[in-house]
Backbone bond lengths (Angstrom), bond angles and torsions (degrees), N, CA, C in turn:
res aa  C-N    CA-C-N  psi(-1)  N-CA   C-N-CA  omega(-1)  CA-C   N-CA-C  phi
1 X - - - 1.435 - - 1.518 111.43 -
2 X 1.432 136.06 -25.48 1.201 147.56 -171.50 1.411 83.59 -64.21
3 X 1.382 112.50 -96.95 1.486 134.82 -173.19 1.457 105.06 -21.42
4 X 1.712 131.07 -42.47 1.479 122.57 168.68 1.565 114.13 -60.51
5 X 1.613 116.61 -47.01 0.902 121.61 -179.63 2.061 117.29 -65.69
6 X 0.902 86.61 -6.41 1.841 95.60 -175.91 1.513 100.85 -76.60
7 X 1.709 89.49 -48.64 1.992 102.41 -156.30 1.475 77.08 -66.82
8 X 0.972 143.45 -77.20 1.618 136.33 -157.98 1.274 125.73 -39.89
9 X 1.582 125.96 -33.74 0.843 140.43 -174.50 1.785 112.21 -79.49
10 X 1.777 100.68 -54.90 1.223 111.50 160.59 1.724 114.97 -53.58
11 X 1.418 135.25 -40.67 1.143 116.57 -164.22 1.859 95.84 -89.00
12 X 1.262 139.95 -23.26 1.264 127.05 147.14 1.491 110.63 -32.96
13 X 1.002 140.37 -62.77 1.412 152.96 -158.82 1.737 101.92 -52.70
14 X 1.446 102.04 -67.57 1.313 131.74 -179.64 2.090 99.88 -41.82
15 X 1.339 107.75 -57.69 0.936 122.79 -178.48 1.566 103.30 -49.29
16 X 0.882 113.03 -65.81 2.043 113.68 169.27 1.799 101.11 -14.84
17 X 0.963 99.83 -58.24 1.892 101.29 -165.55 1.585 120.64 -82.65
18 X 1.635 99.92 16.75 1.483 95.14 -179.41 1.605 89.21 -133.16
19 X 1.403 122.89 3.90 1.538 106.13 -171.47 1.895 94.72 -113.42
20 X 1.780 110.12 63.21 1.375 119.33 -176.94 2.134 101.09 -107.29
21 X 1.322 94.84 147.75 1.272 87.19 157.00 1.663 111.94 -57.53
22 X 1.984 85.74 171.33 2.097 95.78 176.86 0.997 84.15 -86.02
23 X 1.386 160.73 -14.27 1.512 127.71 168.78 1.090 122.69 -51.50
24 X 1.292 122.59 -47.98 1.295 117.47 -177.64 1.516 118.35 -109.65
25 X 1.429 120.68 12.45 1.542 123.50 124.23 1.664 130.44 -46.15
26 X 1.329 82.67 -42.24 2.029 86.71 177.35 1.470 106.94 -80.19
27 X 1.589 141.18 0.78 1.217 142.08 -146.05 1.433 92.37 -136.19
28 X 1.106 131.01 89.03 1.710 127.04 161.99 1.283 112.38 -51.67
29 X 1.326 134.60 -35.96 1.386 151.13 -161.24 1.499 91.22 -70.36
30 X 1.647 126.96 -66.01 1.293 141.68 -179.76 1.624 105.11 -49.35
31 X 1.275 126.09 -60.57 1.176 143.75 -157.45 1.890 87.52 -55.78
32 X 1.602 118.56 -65.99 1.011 107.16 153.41 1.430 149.01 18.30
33 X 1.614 89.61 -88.79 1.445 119.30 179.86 1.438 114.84 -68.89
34 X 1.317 113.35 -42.33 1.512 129.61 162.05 1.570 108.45 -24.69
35 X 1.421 101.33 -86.68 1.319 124.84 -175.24 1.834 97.60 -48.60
36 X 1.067 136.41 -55.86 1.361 122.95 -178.40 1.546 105.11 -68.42
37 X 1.156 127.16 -20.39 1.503 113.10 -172.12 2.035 89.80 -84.57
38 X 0.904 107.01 -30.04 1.836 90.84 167.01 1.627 118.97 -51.45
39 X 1.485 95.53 -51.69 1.464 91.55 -153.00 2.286 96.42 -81.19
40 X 1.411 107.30 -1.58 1.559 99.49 172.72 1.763 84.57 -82.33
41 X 1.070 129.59 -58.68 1.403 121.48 -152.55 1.746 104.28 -64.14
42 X 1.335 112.56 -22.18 1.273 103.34 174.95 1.691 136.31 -83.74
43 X 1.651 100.69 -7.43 1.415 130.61 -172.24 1.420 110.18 -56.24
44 X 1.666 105.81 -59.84 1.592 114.99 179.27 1.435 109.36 -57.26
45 X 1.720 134.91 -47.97 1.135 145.09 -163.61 1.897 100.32 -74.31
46 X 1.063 111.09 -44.79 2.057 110.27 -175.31 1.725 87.68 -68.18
47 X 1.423 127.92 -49.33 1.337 133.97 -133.30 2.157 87.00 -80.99
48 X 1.116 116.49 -55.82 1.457 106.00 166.59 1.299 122.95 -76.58
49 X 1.112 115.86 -13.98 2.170 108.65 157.69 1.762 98.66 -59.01
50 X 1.571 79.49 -46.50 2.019 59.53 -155.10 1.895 113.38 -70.16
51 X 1.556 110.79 -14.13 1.563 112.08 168.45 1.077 109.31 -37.46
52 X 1.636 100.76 -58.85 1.658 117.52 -152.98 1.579 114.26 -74.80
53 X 0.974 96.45 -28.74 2.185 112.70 173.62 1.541 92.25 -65.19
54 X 1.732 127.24 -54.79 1.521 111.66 -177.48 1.287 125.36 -59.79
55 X 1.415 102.66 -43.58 1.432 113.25 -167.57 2.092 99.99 -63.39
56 X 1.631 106.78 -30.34 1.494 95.11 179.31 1.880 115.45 -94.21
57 X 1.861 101.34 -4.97 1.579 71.95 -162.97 1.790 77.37 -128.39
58 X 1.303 133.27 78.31 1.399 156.44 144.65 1.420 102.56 15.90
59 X 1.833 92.58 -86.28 1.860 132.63 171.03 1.266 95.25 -17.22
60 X 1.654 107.93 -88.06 1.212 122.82 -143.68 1.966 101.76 -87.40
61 X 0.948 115.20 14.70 1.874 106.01 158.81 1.265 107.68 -114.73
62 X 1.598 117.01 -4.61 1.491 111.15 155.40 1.592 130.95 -51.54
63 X 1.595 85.71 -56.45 1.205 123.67 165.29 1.662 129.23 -45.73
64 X 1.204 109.96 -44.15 1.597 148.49 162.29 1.588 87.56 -35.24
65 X 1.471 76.70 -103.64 2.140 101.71 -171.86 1.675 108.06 -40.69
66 X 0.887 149.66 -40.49 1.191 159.06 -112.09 1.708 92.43 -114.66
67 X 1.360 104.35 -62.39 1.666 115.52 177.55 1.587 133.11 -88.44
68 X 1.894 115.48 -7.49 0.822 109.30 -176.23 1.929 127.91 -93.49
69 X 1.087 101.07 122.38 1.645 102.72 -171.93 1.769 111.07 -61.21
70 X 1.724 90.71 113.44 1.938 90.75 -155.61 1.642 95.58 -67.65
71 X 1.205 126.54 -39.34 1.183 131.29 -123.86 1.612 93.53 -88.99
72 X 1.554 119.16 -42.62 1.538 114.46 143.41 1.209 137.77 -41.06
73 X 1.682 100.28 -57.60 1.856 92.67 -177.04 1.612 106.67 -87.52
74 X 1.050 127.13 16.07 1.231 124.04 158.97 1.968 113.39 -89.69
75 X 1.147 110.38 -41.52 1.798 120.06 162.76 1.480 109.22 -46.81
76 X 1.459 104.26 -49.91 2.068 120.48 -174.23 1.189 94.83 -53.29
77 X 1.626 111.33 -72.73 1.408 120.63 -164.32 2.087 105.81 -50.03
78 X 1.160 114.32 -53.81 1.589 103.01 177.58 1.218 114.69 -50.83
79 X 1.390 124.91 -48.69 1.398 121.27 -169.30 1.825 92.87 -66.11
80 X 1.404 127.32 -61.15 1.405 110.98 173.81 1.565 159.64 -38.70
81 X 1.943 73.96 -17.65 1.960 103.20 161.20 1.660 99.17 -46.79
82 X 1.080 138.80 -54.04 1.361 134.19 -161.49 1.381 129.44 -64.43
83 X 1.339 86.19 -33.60 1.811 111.05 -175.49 1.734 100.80 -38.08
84 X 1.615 129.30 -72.86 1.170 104.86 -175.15 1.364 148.84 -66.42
85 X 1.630 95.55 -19.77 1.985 103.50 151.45 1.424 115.13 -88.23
86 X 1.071 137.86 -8.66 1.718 111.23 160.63 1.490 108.67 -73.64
87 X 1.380 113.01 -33.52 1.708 117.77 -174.15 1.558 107.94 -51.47
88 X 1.426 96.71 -65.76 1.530 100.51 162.45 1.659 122.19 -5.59
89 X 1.567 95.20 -80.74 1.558 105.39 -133.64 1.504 79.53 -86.73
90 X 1.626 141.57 -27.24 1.515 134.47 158.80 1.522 122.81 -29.77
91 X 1.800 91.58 -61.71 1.753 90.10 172.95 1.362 105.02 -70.27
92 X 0.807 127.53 -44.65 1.863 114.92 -168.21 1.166 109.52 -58.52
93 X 1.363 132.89 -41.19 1.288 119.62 176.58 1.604 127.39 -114.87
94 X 1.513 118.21 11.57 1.168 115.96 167.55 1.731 99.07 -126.95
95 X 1.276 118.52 26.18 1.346 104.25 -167.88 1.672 133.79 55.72
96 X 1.173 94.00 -148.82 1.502 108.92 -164.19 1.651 100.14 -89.90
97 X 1.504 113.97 -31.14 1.583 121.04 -178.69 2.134 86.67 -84.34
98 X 1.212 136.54 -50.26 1.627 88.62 167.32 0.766 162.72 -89.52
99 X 1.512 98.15 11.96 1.753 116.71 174.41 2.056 88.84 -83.57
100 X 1.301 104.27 -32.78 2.018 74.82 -166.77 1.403 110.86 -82.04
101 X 2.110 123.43 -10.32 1.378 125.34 144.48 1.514 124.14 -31.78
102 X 1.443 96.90 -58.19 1.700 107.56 173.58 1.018 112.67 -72.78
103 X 1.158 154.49 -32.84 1.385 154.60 164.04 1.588 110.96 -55.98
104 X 1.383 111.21 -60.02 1.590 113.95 -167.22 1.698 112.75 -78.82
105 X 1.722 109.15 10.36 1.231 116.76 -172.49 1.401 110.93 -121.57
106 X 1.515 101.40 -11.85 1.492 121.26 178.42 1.394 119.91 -65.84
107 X 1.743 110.24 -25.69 1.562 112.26 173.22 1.618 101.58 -71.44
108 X 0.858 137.28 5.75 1.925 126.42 169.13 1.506 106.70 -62.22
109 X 1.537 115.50 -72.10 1.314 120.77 -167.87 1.824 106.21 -60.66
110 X 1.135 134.62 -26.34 1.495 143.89 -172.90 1.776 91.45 -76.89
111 X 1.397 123.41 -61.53 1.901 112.40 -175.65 1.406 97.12 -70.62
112 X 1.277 121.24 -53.00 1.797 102.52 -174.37 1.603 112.40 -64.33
113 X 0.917 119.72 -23.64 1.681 132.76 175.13 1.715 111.91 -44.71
114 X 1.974 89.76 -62.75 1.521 130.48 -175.01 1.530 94.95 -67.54
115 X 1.463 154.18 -53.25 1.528 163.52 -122.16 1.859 80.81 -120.50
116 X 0.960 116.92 -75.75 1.573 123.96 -170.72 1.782 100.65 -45.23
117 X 1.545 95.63 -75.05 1.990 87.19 -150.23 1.527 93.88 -73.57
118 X 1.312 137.53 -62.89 1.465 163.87 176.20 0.963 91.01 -35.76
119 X 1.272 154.03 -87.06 1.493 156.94 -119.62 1.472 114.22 62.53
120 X 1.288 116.60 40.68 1.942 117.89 -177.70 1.022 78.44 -89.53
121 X 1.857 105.61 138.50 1.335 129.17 121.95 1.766 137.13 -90.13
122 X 1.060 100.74 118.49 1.532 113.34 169.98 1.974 124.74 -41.31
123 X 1.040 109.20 141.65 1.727 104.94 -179.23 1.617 107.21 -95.89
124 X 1.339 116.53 169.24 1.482 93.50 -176.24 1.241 118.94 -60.70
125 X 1.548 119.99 -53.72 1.484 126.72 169.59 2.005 106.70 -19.46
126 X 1.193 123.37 -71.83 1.238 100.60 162.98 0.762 139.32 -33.43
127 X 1.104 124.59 -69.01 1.544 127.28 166.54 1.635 119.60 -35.15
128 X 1.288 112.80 -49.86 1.559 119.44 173.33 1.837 114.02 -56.73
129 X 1.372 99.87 -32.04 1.828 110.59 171.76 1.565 97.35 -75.75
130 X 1.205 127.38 -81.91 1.524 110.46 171.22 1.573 139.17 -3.89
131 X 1.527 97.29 -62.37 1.840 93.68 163.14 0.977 128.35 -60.83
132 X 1.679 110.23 -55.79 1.332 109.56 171.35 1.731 131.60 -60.20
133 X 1.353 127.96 -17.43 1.107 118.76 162.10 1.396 97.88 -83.19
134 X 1.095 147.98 -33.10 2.042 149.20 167.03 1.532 87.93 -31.77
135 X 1.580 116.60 -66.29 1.687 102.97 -154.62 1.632 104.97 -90.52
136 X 1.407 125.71 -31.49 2.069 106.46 145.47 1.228 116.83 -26.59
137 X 1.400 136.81 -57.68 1.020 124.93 170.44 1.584 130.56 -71.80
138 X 1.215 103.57 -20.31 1.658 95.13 161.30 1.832 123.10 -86.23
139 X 1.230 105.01 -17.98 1.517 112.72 178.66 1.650 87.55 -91.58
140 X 0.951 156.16 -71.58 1.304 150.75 -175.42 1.997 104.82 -22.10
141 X 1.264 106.96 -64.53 1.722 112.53 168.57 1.537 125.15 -85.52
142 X 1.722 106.66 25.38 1.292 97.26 149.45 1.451 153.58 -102.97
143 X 0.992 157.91 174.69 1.319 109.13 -157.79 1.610 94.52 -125.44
């Protein structure tokens, strides 16, 4: 139920970047700016969740700081600076089919991520979900 409740939440989110004027649909430059004016407007709002999560959960931001490998999620986090202007300028100009290209193509870097740093291995059944969301996304962009 989390994971339903995520996709919903996330595809609200998603929804933010397609309800722009055509001005700045026709403007990649804007589309851009868009997507960064989310992630400034969203800074103050994550930045006091996450106060208020320390100030209530002590234990577990001990726990937090204590175990997390900076030097990765600090690399993650740069490469993730982008996420809300590429999202942008995807929906704006490929729609709703290229944000769910980018989305349904986005599990690559997460198993090689998971196989590389983690050492998870996948069961076949995964693997069998893998293709088949691989060829959704290729029948999804065919024409």
């Amino acid at each position: 139920w989390l994971a339903l409740l995520g996709a919903l939440l996330y595809g609200t989110f998603s929804l933010l970047f397609g309800i722009v004027a055509p001005e700045i649909k026709a403007d990649t430059a804007a589309q851009f700016g868009y997507g960064l004016l989310i992630a400034i407007v969203a800074f103050p709002i994550n930045t006091s969740l996450f106060l208020f999560w320390r100030h209530k959960n002590k234990k577990s931001n001990k726990t937090l700081f204590k175990h997390i490998n900076w030097t990765l999620f600090i690399l993650l986090v740069l490469f993730g600076a982008a996420t809300n202007p590429l999202h942008s300028i995807v929906f704006n100009t490929g729609g709703s089919l290229g944000q769910q290209t980018m989305y349904s193509l986005a599990i690559l870097p997460v198993l090689f991520g998971g196989w590389f740093i983690l050492k998870e291995r996948l069961t076949i059944m995964q693997w069998i979900g893998i293709v088949l969301a691989g060829s959704g996304t290729i029948l999804m962009n065919s024409k």
